[in-house]
C-alpha positions, 0 to 999 in steps of 0.5 A: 294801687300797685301801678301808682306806687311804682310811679311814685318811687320813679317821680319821687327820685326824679324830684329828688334829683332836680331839687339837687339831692344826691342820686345812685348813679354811676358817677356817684357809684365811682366817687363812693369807691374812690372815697373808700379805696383813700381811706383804705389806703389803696391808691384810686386808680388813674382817672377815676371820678370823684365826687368831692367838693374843690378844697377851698384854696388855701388862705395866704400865708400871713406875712412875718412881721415886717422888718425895720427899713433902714434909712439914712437919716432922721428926718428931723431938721439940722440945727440944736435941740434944747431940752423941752422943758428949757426956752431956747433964749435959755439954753445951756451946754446941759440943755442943748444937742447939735443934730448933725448929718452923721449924729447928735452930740453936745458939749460933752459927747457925740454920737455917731448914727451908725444904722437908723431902722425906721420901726413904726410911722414915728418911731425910729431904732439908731445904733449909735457909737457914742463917744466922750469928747474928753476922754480918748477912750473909743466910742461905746455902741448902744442903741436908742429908740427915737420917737420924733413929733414932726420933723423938730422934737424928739424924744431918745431913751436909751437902751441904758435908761437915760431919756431926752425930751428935746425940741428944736430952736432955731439958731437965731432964737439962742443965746449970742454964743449960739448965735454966732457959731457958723453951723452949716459945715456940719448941717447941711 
């Protein structure tokens, strides 16, 4: 009994082993020190073997929020905007906006684009000095957020409270004194 008990403990380790359970052995013997010696304090000393599993890499840092692109311009067609709820053939000086190259104004003001941050896949922040074409006091800055559906109606609110809902009309379907004004200078 006593001859096969001292070759079961041999095979049973042997087993162990190849079944991938851990076994006293010199290298282990090492990593058990090393291990010891960090969480001691004590630094382990150059070349010693570990035993410990790679640390899995770190996950990449999760990007800061992206920041608005700054563009050149509205990607909305020149030309006149009248208000959504207004037909074009109906449009008034109350209705209608001129979108131009630099800005969009009516017969009253004008806003002058002065940077135009794209925010979101149809949303757009501008910064915007407007001014009143009947007062000489300079231009006020605020900013607008422009939500576009497709590249011919808006929607602007103000940072002021105000909201436009505009869409836009093609020169031709507007009353004659649209008509006849020759808007290419500043569209084009």
């Amino acid at each position: 009994m006593s001859k096969a008990r001292s070759l079961v403990v041999p095979l049973l380790v042997v087993s162990l082993s190849a079944c991938g359970q851990n076994t006293l052995t010199a290298e282990n013997a090492a990593a058990t020190q090393v291990a010891a010696e960090t969480v001691s304090g004590n630094t382990p000393a150059v070349g010693a073997v570990t035993n410990e599993a790679a640390a899995p890499p770190a996950p990449e840092a999760v990007p800061a929020k992206a920041q608005a692109a700054t563009i050149a311009a509205l990607p909305l067609k020149r030309g006149y905007y009248v208000e959504s709820d207004t037909p074009c053939g109906q449009a008034s000086n109350a209705t209608t906006t001129l979108l131009r190259r630099e800005g969009i104004g009516g017969a009253r003001n004008f806003c002058e684009f002065k940077k135009i941050e794209q925010t979101g896949p149809d949303t757009y922040r501008v910064t915007e000095a407007c001014r009143d074409l009947q007062d000489n006091a300079p231009p006020e800055t605020s900013t607008s957020l422009y939500t576009l559906t497709g590249d011919t109606a808006f929607t602007a609110k103000s940072e002021h409270g105000w909201e436009r809902n505009a869409r836009y009309c093609a020169q031709s379907t507007m009353p004659p004194d649209w008509r006849a004004n020759d808007i290419s200078d500043v569209t084009g």
